[in-house]
N, C-alpha and C positions, 0 to 999 in steps of 0.2 A: 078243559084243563087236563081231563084223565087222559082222551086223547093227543094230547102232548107229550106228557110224560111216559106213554106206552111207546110212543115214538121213538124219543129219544133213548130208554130204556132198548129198545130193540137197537137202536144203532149200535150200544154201546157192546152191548152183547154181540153182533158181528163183528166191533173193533178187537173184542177179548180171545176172537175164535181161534186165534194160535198159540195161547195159554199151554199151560205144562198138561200132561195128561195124568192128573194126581186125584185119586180117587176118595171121598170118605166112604168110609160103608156103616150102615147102624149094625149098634153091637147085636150078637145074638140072641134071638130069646127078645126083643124087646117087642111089647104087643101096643103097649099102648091105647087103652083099651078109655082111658079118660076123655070124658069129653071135652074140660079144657083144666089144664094142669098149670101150676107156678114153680119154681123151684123150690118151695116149700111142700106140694104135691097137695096144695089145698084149690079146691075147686073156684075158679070162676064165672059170674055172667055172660061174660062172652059179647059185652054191651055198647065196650070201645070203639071205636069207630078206627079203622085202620089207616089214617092219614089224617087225623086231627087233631094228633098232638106232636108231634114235629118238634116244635118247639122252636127257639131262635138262641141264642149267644152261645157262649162255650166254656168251660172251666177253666179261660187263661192257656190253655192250649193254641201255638200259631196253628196259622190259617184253616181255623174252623166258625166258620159265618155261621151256617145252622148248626146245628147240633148235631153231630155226626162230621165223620175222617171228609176233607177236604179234598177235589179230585174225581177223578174220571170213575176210578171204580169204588172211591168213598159215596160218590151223589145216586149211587146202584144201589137201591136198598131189597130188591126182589130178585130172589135166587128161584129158578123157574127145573120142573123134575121132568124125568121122563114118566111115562105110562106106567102106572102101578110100580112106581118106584121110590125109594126115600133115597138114594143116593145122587149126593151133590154130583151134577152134572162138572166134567173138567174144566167147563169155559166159565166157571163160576167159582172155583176154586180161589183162587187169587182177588176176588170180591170178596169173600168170606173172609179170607186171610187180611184184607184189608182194615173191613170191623172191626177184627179180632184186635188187631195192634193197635186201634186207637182206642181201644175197650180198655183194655189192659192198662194202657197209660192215662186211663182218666177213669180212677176208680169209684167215683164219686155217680157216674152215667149208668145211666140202666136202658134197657133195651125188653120189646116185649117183640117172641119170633109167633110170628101166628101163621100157622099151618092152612092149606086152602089145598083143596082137589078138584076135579074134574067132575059133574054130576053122575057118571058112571059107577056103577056099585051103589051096593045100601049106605043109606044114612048112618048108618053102627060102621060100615065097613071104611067109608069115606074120614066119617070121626079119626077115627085109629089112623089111619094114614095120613092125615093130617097133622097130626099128633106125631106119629114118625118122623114124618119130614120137619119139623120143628126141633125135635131130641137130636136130630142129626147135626141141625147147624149149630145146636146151643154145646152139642159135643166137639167141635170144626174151634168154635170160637174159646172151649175151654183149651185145646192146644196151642193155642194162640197166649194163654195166660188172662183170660177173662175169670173173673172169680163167678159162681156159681149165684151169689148172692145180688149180680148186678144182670142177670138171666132170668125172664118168667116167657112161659111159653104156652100159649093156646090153641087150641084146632075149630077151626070153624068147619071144618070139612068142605059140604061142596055150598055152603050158605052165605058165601060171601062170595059170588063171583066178580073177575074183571072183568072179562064177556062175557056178553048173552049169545047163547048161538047153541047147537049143537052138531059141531064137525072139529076139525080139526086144529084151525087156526085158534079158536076160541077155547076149544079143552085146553090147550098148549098153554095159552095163558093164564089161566087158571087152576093147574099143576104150579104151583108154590110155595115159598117161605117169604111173610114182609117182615123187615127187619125194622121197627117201628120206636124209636127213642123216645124215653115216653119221662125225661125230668122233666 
């Protein structure tokens, strides 16, 4: 099933590749040094399982079957980084942006971003980066008009991988944000 979804996720990501070339960048100064933060900035477990609450129906909002924005770059829930980097690649921009505006019009939905890296770097170093690319999106989706309070975001660092491997195709995938709707 993972490998399905990795699939299709990759198609969608080469249909997006002539996207705007719109950058987010994290604000300055941000270190992110938590190992897993909420918008409340109180610590959590870290216990969730990243694709087991999904959940199903939708707050009366048309054509939302799961829960989450309806659509090619609604059913995209993984914004993927480059190498030591927290900013939202361009061909994922307009994914985020998609969130963002079903976020905003359905204020009731909460969403949990959880950060993943590449096993490269320390365990301390990977956290924080994690953690960055998390703060990134949850900043992406507050210009968007997402309130702050339907936002919690985690870093698992490199403890959660999609692949196992260690080369290129498999850091790639595991360089991350999942965007995990958690009513």
């Amino acid at each position: 099933m993972r490998k399905i979804l990795t699939v299709v996720l990759m198609a969608s990501v080469l249909a997006l590749g002539a996207c705007s070339g719109k950058k987010v960048k994290p604000a300055p100064g941000a270190s992110g040094q938590a190992i897993a933060s909420t918008d409340a900035g109180a610590q959590t477990s870290g216990v969730a399982s990243s694709g087991a609450d999904l959940g199903t129906g939708g707050s009366g909002s048309g054509g939302v079957g799961a829960l989450g924005p309806s659509g090619a770059l609604g059913s995209q829930r993984v914004i993927y980084f480059d190498f030591d980097s927290s900013d939202i690649r361009p061909e994922f921009v307009d994914v985020v942006a998609a969130h963002g505006r079903f976020l905003a019009g359905n204020a009731s939905i909460r969403v949990r971003l959880e950060g993943n890296t590449d096993e490269r770097g320390s365990r301390e170093y990977n956290i924080g980066l994690g953690e960055r690319r998390a703060q990134t999106v949850k900043r992406a989706l507050a210009l968007q008009g997402v309130k702050e309070s339907q936002i919690a975001t985690v870093s698992y660092g490199e403890e959660r991988p999609a692949a196992a491997g260690s080369d290129e195709p498999a850091y790639s995938k595991n360089r991350r944000v999942e965007i995990v709707y958690i009513n």
